[in-house]
KEKE-3310 file (N, C-alpha, C; in steps of 0.2 Angstrom, whole numbers, plus 5000, padded with zeros to 4 digits):
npx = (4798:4795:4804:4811:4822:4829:4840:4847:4858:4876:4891:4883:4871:4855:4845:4828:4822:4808:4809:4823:4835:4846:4863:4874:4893:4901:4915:4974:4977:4970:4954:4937:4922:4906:4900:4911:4915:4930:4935:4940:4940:4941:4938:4934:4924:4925:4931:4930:4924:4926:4937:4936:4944:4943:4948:4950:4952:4961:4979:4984:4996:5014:5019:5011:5008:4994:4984:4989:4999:4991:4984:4996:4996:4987:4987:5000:5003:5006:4995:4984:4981:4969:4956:4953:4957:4950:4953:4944:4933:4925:4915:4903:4892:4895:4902:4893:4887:4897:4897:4885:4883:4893:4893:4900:4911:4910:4898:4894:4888:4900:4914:4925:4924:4934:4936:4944:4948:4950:4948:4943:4938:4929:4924:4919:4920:4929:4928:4914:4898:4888:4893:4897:4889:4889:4899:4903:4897:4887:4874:4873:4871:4860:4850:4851:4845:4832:4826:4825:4835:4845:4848:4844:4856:4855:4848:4857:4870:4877:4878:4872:4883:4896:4909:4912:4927:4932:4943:4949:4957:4956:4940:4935:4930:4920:4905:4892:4893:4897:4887:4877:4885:4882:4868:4870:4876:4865:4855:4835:4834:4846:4861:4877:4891:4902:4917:4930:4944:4951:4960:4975:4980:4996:5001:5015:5029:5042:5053:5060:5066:5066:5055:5046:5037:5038:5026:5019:5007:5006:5003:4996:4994:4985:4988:4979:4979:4974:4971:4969:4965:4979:4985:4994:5005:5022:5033:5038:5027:5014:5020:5020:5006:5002:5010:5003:4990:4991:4998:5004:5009:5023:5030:5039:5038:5042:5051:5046:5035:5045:5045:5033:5032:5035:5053:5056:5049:5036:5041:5037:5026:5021:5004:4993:4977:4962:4945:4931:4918:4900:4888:4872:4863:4846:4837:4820:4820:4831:4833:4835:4845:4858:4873:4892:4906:4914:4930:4923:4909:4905:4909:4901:4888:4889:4888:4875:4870:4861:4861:4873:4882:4881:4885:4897:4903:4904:4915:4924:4933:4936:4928:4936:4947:4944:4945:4936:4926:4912:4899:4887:4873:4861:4850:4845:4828:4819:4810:4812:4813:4824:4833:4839:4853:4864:4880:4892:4908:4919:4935:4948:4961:4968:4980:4992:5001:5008:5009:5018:5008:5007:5012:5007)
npy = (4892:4894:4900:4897:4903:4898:4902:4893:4892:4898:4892:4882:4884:4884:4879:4880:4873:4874:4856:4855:4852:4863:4866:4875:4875:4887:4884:4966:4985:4999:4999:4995:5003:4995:5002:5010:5017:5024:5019:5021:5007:5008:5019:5035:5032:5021:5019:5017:5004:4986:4975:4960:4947:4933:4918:4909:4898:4882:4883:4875:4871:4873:4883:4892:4900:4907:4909:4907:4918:4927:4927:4931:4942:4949:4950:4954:4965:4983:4993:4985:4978:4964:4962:4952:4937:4923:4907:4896:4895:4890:4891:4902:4901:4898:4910:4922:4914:4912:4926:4930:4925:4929:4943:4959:4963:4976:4981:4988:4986:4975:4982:4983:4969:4958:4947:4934:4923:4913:4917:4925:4935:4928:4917:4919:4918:4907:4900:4892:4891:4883:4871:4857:4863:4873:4885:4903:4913:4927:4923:4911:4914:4923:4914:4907:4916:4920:4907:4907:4899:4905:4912:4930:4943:4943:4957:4972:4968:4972:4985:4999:5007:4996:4986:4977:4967:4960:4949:4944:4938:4951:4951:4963:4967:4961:4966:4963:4951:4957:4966:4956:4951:4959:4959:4946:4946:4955:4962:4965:4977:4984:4983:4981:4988:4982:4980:4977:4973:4978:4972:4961:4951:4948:4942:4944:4938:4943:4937:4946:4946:4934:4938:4947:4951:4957:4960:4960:4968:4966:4971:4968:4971:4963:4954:4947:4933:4918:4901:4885:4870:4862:4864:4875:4887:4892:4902:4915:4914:4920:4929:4938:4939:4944:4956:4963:4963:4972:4984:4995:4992:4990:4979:4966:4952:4937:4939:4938:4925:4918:4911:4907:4912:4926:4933:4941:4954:4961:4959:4954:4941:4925:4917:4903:4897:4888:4888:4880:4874:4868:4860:4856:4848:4843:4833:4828:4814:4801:4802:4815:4821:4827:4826:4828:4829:4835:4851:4862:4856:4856:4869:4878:4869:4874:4888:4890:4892:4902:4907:4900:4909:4920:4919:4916:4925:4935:4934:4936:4928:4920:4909:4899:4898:4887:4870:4860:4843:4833:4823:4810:4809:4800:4808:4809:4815:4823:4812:4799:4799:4794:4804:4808:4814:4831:4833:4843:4847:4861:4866:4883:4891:4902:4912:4923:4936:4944:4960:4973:4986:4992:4992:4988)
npz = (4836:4855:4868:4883:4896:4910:4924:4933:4938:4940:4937:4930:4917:4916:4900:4893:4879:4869:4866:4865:4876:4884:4894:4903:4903:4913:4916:4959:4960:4968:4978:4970:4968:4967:4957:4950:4953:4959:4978:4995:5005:5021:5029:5038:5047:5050:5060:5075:5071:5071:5063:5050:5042:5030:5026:5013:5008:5004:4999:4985:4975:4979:4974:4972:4984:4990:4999:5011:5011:5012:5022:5032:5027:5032:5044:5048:5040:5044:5041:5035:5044:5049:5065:5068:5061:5051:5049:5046:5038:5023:5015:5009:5016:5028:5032:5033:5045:5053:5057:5059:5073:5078:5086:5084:5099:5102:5101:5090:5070:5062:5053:5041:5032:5025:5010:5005:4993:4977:4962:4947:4932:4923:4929:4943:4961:4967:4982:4985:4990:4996:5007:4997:4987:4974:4966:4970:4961:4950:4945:4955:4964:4965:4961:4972:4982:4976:4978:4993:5000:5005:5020:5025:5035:5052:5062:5064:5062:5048:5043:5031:5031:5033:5026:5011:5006:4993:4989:4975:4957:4949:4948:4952:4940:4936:4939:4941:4949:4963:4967:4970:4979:4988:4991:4996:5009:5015:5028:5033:5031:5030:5016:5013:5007:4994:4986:4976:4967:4952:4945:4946:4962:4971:4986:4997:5006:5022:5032:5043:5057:5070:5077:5069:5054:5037:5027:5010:4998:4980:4967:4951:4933:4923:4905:4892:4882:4871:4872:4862:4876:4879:4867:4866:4861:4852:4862:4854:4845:4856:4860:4849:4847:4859:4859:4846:4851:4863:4859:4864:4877:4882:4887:4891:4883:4878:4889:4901:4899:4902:4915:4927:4942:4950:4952:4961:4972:4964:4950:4932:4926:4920:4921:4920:4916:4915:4906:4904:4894:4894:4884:4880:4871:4868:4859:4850:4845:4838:4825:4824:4828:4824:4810:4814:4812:4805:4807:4801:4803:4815:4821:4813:4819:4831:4830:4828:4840:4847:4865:4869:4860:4864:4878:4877:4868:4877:4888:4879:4871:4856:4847:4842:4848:4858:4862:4855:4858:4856:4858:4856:4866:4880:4887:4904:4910:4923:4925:4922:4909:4896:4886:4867:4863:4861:4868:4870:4876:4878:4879:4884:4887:4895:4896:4906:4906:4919:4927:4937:4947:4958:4974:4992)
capx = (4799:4796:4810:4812:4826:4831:4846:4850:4867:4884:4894:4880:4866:4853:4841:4826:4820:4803:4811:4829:4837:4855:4865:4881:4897:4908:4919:4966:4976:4965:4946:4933:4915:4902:4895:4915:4919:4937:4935:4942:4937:4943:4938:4936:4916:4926:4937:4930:4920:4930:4938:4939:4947:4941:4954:4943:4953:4969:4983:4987:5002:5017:5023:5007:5004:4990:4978:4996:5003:4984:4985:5001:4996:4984:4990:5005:5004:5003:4990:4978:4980:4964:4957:4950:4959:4947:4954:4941:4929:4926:4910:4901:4886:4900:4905:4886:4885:4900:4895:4878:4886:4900:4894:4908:4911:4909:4889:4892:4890:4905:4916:4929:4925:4938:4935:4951:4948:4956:4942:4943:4932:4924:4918:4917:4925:4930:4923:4908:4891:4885:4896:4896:4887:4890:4905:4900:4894:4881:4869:4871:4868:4855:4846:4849:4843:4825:4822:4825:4840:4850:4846:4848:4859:4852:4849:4862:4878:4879:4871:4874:4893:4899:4913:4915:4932:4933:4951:4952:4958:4952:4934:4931:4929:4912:4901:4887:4894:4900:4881:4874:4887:4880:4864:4870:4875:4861:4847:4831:4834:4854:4865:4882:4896:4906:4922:4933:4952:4949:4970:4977:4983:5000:5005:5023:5030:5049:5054:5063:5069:5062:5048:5043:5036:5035:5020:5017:5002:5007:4994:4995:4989:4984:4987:4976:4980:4969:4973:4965:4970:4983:4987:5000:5010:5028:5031:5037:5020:5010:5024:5020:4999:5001:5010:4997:4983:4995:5005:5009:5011:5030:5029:5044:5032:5046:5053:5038:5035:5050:5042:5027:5033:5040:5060:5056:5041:5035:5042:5034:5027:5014:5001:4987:4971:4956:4938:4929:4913:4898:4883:4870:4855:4842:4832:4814:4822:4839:4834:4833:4853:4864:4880:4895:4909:4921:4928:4918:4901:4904:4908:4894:4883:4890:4886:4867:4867:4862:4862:4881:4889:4881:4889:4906:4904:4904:4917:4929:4936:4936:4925:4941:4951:4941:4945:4928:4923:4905:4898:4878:4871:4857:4853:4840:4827:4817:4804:4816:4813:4831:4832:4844:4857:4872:4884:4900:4913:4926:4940:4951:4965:4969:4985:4993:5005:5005:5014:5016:5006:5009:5012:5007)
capy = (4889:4896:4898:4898:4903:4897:4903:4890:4891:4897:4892:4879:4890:4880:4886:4876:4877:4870:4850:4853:4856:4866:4867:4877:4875:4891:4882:4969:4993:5002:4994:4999:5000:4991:5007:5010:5022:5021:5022:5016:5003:5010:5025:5039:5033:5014:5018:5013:4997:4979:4973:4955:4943:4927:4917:4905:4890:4882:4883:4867:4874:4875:4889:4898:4900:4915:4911:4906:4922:4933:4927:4934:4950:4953:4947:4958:4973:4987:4997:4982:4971:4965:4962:4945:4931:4918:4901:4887:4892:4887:4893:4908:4900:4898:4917:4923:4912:4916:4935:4929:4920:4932:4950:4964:4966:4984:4981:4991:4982:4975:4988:4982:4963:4953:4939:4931:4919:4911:4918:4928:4939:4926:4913:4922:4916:4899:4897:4887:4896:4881:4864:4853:4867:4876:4889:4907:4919:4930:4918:4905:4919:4926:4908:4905:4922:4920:4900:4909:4896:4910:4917:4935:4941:4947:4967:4974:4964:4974:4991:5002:5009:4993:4987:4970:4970:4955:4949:4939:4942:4953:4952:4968:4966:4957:4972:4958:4948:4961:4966:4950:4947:4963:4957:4941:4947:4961:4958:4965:4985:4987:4981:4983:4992:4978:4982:4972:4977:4977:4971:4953:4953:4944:4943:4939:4942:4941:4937:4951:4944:4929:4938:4951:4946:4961:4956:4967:4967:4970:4972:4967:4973:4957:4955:4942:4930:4912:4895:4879:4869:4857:4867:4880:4890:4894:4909:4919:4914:4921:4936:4941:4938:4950:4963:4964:4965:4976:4988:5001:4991:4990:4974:4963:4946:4935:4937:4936:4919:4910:4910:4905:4914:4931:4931:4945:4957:4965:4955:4951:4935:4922:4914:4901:4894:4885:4890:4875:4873:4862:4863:4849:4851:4836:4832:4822:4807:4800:4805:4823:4822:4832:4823:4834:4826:4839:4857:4864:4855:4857:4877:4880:4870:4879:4897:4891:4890:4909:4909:4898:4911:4923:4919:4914:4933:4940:4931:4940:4922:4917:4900:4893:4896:4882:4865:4855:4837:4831:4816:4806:4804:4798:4812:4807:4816:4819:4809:4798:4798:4795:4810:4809:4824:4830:4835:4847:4850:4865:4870:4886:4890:4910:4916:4930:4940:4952:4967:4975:4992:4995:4987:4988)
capz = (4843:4860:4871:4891:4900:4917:4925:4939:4942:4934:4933:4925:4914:4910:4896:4890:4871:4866:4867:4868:4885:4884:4899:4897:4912:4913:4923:4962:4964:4974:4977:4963:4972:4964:4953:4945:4953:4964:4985:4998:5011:5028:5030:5045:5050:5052:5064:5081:5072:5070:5056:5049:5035:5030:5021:5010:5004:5008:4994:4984:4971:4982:4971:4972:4994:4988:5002:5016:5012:5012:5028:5034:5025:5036:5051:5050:5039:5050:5036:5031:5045:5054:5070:5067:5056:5052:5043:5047:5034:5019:5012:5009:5020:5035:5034:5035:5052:5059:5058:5063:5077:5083:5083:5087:5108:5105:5099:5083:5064:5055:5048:5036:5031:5018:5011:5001:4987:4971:4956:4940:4930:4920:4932:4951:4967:4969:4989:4988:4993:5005:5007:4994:4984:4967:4967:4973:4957:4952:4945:4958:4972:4962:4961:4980:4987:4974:4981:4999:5004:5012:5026:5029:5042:5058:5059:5068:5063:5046:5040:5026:5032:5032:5019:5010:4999:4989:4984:4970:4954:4943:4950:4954:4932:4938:4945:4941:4955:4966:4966:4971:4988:4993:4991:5000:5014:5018:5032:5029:5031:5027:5011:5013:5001:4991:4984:4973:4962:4944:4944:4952:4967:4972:4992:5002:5014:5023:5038:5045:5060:5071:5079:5063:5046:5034:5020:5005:4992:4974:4963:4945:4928:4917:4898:4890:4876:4873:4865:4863:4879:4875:4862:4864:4854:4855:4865:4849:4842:4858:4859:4843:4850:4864:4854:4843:4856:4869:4856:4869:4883:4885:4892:4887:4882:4882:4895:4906:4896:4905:4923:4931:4948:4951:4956:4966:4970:4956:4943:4927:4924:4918:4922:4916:4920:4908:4904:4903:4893:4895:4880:4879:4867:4867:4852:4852:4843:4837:4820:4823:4830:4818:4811:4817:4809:4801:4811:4800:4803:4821:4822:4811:4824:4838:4829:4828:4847:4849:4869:4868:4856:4870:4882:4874:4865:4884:4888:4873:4872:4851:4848:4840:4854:4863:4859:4855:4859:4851:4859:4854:4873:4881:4893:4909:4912:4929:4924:4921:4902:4891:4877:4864:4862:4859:4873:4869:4880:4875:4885:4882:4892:4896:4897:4910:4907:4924:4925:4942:4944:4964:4980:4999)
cpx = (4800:4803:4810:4817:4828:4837:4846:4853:4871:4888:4888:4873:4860:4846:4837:4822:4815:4805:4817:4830:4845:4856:4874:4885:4903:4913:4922:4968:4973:4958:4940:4926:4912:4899:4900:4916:4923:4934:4939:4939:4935:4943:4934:4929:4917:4930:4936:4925:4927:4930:4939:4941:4945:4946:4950:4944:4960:4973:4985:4994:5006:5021:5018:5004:5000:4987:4984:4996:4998:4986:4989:5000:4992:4982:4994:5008:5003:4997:4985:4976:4974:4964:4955:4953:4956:4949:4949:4931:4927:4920:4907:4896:4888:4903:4901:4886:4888:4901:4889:4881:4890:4901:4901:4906:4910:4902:4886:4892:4897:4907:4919:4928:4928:4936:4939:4948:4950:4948:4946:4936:4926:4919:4918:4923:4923:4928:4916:4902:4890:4891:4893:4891:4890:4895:4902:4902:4887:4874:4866:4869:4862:4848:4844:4844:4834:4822:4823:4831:4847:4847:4848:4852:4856:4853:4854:4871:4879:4875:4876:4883:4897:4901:4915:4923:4933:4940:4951:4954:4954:4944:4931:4928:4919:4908:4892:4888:4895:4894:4878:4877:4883:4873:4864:4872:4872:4856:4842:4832:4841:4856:4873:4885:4899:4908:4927:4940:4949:4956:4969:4979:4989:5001:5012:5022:5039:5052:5062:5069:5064:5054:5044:5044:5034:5032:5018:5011:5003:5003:4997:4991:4989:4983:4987:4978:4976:4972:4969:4967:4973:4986:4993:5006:5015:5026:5033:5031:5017:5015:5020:5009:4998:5005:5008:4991:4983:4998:5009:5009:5017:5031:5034:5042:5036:5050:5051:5036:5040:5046:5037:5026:5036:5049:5061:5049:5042:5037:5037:5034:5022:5012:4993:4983:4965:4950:4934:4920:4908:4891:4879:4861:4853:4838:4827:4814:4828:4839:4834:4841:4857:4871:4884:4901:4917:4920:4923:4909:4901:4904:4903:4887:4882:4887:4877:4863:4866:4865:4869:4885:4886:4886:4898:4907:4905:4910:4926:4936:4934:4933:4931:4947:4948:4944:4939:4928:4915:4904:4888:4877:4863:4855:4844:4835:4823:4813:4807:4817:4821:4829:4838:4846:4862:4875:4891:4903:4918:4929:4949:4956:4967:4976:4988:4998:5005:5012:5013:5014:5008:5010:5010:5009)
cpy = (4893:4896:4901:4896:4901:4895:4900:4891:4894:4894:4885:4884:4887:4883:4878:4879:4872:4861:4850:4856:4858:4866:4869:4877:4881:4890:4888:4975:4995:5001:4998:4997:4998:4996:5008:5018:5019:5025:5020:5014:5005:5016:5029:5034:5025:5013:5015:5006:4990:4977:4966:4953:4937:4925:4910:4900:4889:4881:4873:4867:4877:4883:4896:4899:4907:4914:4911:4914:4929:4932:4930:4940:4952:4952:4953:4965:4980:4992:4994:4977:4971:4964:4955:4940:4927:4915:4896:4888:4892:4889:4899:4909:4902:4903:4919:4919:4914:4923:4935:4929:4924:4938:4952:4965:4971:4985:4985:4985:4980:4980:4984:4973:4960:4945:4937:4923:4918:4915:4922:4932:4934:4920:4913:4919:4909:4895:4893:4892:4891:4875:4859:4858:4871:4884:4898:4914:4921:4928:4912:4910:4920:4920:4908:4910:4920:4914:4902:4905:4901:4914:4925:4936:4944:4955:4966:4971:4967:4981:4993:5005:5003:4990:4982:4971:4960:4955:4940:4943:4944:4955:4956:4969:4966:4959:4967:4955:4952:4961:4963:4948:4951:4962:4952:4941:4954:4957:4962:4974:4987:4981:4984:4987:4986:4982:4974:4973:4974:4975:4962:4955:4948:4947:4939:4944:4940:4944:4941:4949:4937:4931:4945:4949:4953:4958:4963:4963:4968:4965:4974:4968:4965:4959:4948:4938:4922:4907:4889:4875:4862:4858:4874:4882:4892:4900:4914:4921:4919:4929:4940:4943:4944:4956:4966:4965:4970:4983:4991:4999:4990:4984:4968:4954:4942:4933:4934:4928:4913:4909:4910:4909:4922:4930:4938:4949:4962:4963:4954:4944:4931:4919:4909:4898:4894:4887:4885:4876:4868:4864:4856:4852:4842:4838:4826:4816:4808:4802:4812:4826:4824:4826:4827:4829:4832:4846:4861:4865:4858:4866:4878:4877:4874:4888:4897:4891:4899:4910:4906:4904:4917:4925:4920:4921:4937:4939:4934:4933:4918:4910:4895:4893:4890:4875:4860:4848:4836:4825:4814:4805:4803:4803:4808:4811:4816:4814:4800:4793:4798:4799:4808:4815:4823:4834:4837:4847:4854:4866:4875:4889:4897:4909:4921:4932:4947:4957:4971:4983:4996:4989:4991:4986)
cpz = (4848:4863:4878:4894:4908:4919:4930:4942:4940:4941:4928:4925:4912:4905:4894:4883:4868:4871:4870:4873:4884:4891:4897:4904:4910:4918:4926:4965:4967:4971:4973:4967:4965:4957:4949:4949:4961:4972:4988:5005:5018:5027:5038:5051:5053:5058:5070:5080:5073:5064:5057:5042:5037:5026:5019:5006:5004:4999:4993:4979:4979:4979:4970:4982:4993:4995:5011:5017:5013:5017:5033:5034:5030:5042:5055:5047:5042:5048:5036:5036:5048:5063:5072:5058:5057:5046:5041:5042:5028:5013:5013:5015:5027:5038:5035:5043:5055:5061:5062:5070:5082:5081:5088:5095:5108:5102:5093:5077:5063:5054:5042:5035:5023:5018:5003:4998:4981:4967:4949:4938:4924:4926:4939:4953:4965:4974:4984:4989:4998:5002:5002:4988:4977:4970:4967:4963:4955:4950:4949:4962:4973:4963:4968:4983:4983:4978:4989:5004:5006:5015:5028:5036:5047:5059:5068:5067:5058:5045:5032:5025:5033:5023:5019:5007:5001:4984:4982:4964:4948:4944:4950:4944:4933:4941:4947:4950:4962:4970:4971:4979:4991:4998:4998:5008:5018:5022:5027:5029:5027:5021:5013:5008:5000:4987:4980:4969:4957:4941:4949:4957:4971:4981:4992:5007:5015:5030:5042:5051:5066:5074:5075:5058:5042:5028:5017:5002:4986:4969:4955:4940:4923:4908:4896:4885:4878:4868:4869:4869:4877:4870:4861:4861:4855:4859:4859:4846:4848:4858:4855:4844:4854:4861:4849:4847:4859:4865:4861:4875:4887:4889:4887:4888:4882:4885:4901:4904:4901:4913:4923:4938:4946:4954:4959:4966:4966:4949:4938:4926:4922:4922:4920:4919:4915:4910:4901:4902:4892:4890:4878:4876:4866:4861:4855:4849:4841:4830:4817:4823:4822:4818:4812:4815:4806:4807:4809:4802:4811:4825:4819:4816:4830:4835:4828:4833:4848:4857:4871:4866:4862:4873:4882:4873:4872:4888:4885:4871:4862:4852:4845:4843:4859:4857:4860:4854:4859:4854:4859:4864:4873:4889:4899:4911:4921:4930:4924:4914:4900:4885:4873:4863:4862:4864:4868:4875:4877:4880:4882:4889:4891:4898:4898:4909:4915:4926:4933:4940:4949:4970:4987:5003)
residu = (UNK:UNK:UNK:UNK:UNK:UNK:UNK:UNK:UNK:UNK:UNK:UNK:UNK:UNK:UNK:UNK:UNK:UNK:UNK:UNK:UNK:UNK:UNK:UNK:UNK:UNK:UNK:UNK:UNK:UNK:UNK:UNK:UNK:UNK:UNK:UNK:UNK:UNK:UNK:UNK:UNK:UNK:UNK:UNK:UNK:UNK:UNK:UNK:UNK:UNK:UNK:UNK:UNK:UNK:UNK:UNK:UNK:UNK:UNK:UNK:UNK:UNK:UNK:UNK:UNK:UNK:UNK:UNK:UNK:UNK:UNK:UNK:UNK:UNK:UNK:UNK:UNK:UNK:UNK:UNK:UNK:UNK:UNK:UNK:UNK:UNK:UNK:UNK:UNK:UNK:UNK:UNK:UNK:UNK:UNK:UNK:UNK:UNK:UNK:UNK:UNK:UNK:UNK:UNK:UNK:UNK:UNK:UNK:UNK:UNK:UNK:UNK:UNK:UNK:UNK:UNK:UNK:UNK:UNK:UNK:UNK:UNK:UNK:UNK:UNK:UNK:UNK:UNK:UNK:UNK:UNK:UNK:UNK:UNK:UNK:UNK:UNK:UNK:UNK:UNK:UNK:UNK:UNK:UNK:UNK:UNK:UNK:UNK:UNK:UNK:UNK:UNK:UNK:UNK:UNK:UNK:UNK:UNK:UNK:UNK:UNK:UNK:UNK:UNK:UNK:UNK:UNK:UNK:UNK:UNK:UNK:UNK:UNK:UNK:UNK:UNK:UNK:UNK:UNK:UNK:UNK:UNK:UNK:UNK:UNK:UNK:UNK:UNK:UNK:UNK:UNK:UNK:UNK:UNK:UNK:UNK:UNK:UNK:UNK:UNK:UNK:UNK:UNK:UNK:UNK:UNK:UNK:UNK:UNK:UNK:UNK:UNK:UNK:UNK:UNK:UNK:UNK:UNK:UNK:UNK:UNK:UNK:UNK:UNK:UNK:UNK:UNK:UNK:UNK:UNK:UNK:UNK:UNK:UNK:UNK:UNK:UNK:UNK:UNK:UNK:UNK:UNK:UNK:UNK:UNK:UNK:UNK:UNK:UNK:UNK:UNK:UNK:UNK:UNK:UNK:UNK:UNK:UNK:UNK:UNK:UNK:UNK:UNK:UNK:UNK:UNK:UNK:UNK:UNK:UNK:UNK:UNK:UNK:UNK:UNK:UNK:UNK:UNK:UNK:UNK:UNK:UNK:UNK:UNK:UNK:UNK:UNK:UNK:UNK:UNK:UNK:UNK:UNK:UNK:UNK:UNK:UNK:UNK:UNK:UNK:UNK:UNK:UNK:UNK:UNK:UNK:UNK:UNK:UNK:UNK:UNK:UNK:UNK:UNK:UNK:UNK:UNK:UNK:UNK:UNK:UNK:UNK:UNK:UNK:UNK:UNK:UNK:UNK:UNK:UNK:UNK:UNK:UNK:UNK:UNK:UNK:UNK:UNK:UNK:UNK:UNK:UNK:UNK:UNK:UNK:UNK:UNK:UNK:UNK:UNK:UNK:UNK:UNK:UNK:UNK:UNK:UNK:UNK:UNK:UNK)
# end
């Protein structure tokens, strides 16, 4: 059986195979350029351009204010802060225009452009690429930029010394993604430098006296453990998980266990967030539909999906750390043919221990 691939989107993948249609959903110390090797952003040849910060989605966890307290940081740090705060937008398409839109007074490119967002190393930034749009990584980008729906930016607002830094966590992990903003935001002659932390990245701040706000950055090492979601295991059980995974990390795992917060900066502490997978293979009738019945049957069909275990393998995310649901559908084509197939859903939930490494 033939087999043609077509990368649409990630975090949706879709892959076509002879009949069946798969479609699969994969629902920061000092800055790592795109190639791996360590720079830094702000240097001598930036000094008389304009810096800005984009702060790229409003906090909804009162206990987590990441994108509140980005803001303060780079308001009032006297190191990082910029020269341009922008809150009011929301997609990647809205930062592209308003760079278009609002070059620098002093008629040079961009120097230092942030762009503050929630993500991770497995499935990008969480902004948007356009409104109402599919969530910003290097497949989607990659998709938009070949169908031509993004616009380069006009020559002269970036060149080549011009420096993105991407704060979310973990991302700079993702040199795929990293890659593709540059892309994203290059006219026809220049690409920029994108920059990313290969660490999390926690801000605060604290209020000094009424009219000064001292804001730090501390910058987190992540240690990984996974489990089914819904499923979680005492903390002696994942203890015992991370000190098998970690030996020499020194990292006292239940401790870090009791909190979701730091109780002060640099504290050790956890955090979680799910991995949500979506896998639909269509069949040319209802008698071709596999029974999937036991865990067994159903691991064993997941292990015959080559470009599934793919992904999952890249991932470093165990297939029995997912919990799997099986459902008969009737999926629609554009034609608006009904196929019969099988839809999975798994969903695995990652869990952080982070460890401070430095602060700003």
């Amino acid at each position: 059986m033939t087999m043609t691939k077509i990368f649409n989107i990630s975090p949706i993948i879709l892959f076509v195979v002879g009949l069946p249609v798969i479609i699969i959903w994969l629902a920061n110390i000092h800055p790592e350029e795109i190639n791996g090797t360590e720079a830094t952003p702000i240097e001598s040849n930036l000094a008389s351009r304009e810096s800005i910060t984009f702060i790229l989605g409003k906090d909804r966890e009162l206990n987590n204010p990441f994108y509140a307290e980005a803001e303060k940081y780079y308001r009032n740090n006297p190191k990082d802060r910029t020269e341009h705060i922008i809150t009011t937008c929301s997609t990647m398409e809205e930062v592209r225009d308003y760079l278009a839109d609002n070059a620098p007074s002093n008629k040079q490119p961009w120097g230092l452009v942030n762009l503050v967002s929630h993500g991770n190393q497995w499935i990008g930034l969480s902004v948007r690429l356009t409104p109402g749009g599919k969530r910003t990584s290097a497949t989607n980008i990659n998709k938009m930029l070949n169908e031509g729906l993004f616009k380069p930016l006009p020559s002269g607002i970036i060149d080549t010394n011009s420096k993105f830094f991407v704060h979310g966590c973990s991302v700079g992990k993702d040199t795929a993604l990293l890659k593709s903003i540059a892309k994203l935001f290059s006219d026809e002659n220049n690409k920029p430098e994108v920059f990313a932390s290969r660490y999390f990245e926690y801000f605060c701040s604290t209020r000094i006296n009424p009219g000064r706000i001292e804001s730090q950055r501390h910058l987190y090492n992540a240690y990984y453990t996974f489990y089914k979601k819904g499923y979680r295991q005492g903390d002696i059980r994942i203890s015992r998980q991370l000190n098998k995974r970690y030996p020499k990390a020194g990292v006292h795992w239940r401790d870090a266990l009791t909190r979701e917060t730091p109780r002060w900066p640099g504290d050790t502490y956890n955090y979680t967030f799910d991995i949500p997978v979506k896998w639909i293979v269509l069949y040319p009738d209802w008698d071709s539909l596999p029974d999937l019945f036991t865990e067994e049957e159903k691991l064993t069909w997941l292990n015959t999906q080559p470009d599934l275990m793919e992904i999952i393998n890249k991932t470093e995310i165990p297939l029995n750390k997912f919990s799997w649901t099986f459902k008969k559908i009737r999926y629609p084509l554009e034609d608006g043919t009904l196929m019969p197939g099988v839809r999975v859903r798994g969903y695995s939930t990652v869990l952080c221990i982070l460890e401070t490494v430095n602060s700003e």
